[in-house]
N, C-alpha and C positions, 0 to 999 in steps of 0.2 A: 504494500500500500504506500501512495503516495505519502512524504514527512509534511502534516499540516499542524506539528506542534506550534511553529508560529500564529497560524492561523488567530483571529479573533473575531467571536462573531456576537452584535448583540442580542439580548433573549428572543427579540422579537423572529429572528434571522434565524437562531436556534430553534422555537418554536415550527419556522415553516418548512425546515430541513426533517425535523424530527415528522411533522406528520406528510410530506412529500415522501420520505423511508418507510415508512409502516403504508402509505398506499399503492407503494410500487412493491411493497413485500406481499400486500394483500393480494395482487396479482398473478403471483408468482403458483403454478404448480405443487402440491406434495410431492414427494420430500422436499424442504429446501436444503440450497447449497451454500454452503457458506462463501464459497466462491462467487455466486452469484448476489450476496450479498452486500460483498464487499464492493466488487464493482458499483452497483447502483449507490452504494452510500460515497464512494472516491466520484463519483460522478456529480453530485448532488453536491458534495464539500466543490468541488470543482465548479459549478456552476453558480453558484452562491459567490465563490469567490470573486466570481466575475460580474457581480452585485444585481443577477437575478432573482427574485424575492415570492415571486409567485408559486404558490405548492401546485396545484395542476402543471407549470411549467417544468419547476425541478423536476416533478413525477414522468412527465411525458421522455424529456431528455433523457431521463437514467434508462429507461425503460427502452428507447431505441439505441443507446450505448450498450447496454445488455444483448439487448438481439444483434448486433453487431459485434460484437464479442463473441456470442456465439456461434458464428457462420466462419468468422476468423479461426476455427481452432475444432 
């Protein structure tokens, strides 16, 4: 995983990462992968950082970097 210990984000920014992750997880197939996890949440820190703020946004983004990740491999 990408190093985003510098990262800082305020609550509100945390607030829409944290529920943007839980509805791109919601999405997700059984079993999950933690693999696939990871991705969508490096995706999500990733797009945020680029001071997108909308949770349907992050959620859509992660979730076609996933499926692109998967076709890759």
């Amino acid at each position: 995983m990408k190093n985003f210990s510098n990262a800082s984000f305020a609550p509100d920014v945390i607030a829409a990462m944290t529920a943007a992750l839980g509805a791109a997880i919601a999405t997700l197939p059984e079993p999950l992968h933690s693999g696939h996890v990871d991705v969508l949440a490096q995706s999500i820190l990733r797009t945020a950082s680029s001071g997108e703020r909308d949770v349907s946004v992050l959620q859509r983004i992660a979730l076609m970097e996933l499926s692109l990740a998967g076709r890759m491999t």
